[in-house]
Phi, psi and omega in degrees: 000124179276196149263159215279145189289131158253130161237008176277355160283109218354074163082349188272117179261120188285150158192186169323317166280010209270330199221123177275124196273003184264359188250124155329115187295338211227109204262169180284154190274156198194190199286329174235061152309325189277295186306301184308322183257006186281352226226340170275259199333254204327315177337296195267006168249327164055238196275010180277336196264149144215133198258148200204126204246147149276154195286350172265356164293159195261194231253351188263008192264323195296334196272004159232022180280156186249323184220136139222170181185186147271209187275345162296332239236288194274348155332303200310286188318324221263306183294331178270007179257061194292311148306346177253153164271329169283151167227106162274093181266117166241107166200195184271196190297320180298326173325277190315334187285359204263305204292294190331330209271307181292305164311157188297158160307121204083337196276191196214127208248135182236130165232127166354297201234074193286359178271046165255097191245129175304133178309282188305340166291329177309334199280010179239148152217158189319323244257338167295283204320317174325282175295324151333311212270307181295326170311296195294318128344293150324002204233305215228350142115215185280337204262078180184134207241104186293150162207138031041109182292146158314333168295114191157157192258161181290350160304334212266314210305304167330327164326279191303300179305281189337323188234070137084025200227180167221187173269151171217174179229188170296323189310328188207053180256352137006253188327299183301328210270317183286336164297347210260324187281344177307319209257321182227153147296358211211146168211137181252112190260132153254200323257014186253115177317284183304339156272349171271351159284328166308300169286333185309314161324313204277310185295040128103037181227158197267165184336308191292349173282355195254153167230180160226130169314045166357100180262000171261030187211124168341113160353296181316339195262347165290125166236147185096034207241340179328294191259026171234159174271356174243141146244108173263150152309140170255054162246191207193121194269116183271038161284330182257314151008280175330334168289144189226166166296322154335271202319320199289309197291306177308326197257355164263013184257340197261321196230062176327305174290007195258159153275102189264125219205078200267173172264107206304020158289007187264137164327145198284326175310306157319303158329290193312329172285294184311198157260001157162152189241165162186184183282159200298344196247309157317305178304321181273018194244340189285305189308313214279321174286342170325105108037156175278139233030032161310168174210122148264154185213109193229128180272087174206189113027103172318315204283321213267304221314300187323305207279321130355271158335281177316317178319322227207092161262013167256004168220155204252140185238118190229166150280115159346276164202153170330083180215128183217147191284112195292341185292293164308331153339303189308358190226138174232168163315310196311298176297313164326294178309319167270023168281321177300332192249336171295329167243032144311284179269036141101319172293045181276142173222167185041095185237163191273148179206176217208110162343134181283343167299346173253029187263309168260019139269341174300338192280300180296321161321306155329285189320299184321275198303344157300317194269354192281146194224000000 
């Protein structure tokens, strides 16, 4: 089995001859065997593929991404690659389900690793959002809008496009939140407390506007919920969690002169100490525009803060403290290689795929977080 023809993709068609299968793949082993043939295999595949890196993957997975970014950064990319029939996203599980959700009709979405399944998307499932949505709804009539972090399964993301709601990222959940108030008095966000008590913060509202969802407690068992305008999920990533006010305080005592620059998935405390928080294609867009003996202490993904650092050697990037996504890990070279190689030689199985009952409010969902500016 070859590849498969698209030709509905801007005018360009794949089959089989598009990529030739007669030159031996598997060259002799050695210390960098995987890296020799991840680099031949992508080689021979050329424009049908495109590999789509997260900025938290490590650096020997990053160095065969064709794009990196975060997860809004690679949305984008994953819907504008219209020319490859392959997608490969080395990221966690919502990523990919997120690019599947996006792509034209034929192309075909790969994750390395489908068990790199995010914690925090776990902590939300329809049948909680379900009962939330019906409490608040009881309280506040129709005046009231879900938005869903891209961490979240495309059921929860489906959720939400049914009734009018959208996906948001760290990047633009600011921009989804003031489209949402445009529209409704009230937003019920899953599933990350701290970043949806951070934007509310940042859009001028105060701690009493915010309340939190309890999902081990009865409706009857929410309390306080009247007079505020956010209802957040009480989930949480614990890569950012981890971060502390210590840390923070400690790192202006060592580097007084540094700029300290967390991720607002961080406790709103942690934010608050700091000189600004924002999403990883921000931090990496600050470091990079920076003067040169600039100094940073930036609270994210060990792996971006390290590729940083290396990046930008007229300037010192230090880390906050050590905390790394055990989910994203989860993809190596070994596994990329064999997505490459599996559809070289014509047996690749398991491409991502997305219940046909859910695809389009998750899609409407997606669309909504695209089009938010």
């Amino acid at each position: 089995m070859g590849l498969p023809a698209l030709s509905d993709l801007a005018g360009r068609t794949w089959s089989a001859s598009t990529v030739s299968l007669t030159e031996d793949l598997h060259p002799a082993p050695g210390a960098d065997g995987v890296i020799d043939r991840l680099e031949r295999a992508k080689g021979k595949l050329g424009q049908s593929v495109v590999i789509l890196g997260h900025h938290y993957q490590r650096d020997d997975v990053i160095r065969f991404a064709d794009h990196t970014g975060d997860s809004l950064e690679l949305s984008r990319l994953a819907a504008a690659a219209r020319d490859a029939a392959y997608i490969v996203m080395c990221g966690v599980d919502f990523m990919a389900e997120s690019a599947a959700l996006l792509v034209a009709s034929g192309q075909q979405v790969y994750s390395p690793s489908p068990e790199a399944r995010c914690p925090m998307a776990l902590m939300a499932d329809v049948s909680g959002a379900a009962e939330a949505w019906d409490g608040l709804t009881q309280l506040w009539g129709q005046d009231l809008l879900p938005i869903t972090y891209q961490n979240s399964s495309a059921e929860l993301k489906a959720f939400c496009g049914e009734r009018g709601g959208a996906v948001c990222t760290s990047s633009n959940a600011g921009a989804v939140f003031r489209w949402a108030l445009a529209q409704k008095g009230h937003i019920l966000f899953f599933p990350d407390e701290h970043l949806g008590r951070n934007t509310a913060a940042s859009l001028g509202f105060e701690e009493g506007d915010v309340a939190v969802w309890d999902a081990e407690k009865p409706v009857e068992g929410q309390r306080g919920l009247e007079e505020r305008t956010v209802v957040v999920w009480q989930g949480y990533c614990h890569v950012h969690t981890a971060f502390t006010v210590e840390q923070v305080n400690k790192a202006r005592e060592m580097w007084p002169e540094a700029t300290v620059l967390v991720h607002p998935e961080c406790p709103a405390e942690v934010v608050g100490r700091s000189d600004g928080a924002g999403s990883t294609s921000r931090m990496v867009s600050v470091v990079a525009e920076a003067p040169p003996g600039s100094n940073f202490v930036i609270g994210t993904e060990t792996n971006l803060v390290n590729r940083l650092a290396a990046q930008h050697p007229d300037k010192r990037v230090v880390p906050l403290a050590r905390s790394l996504c055990g989910a994203m890990a989860r993809i190596t070279p070994a596994n990329l290689l064999s997505v490459l190689e599996g559809i070289l030689e014509g047996g690749m199985e398991g491409s991502v795929r997305v219940a046909p009952e859910t695809v389009e409010g998750a899609r409407l969902a997606l669309d909504r977080m695209l089009s938010v500016v």
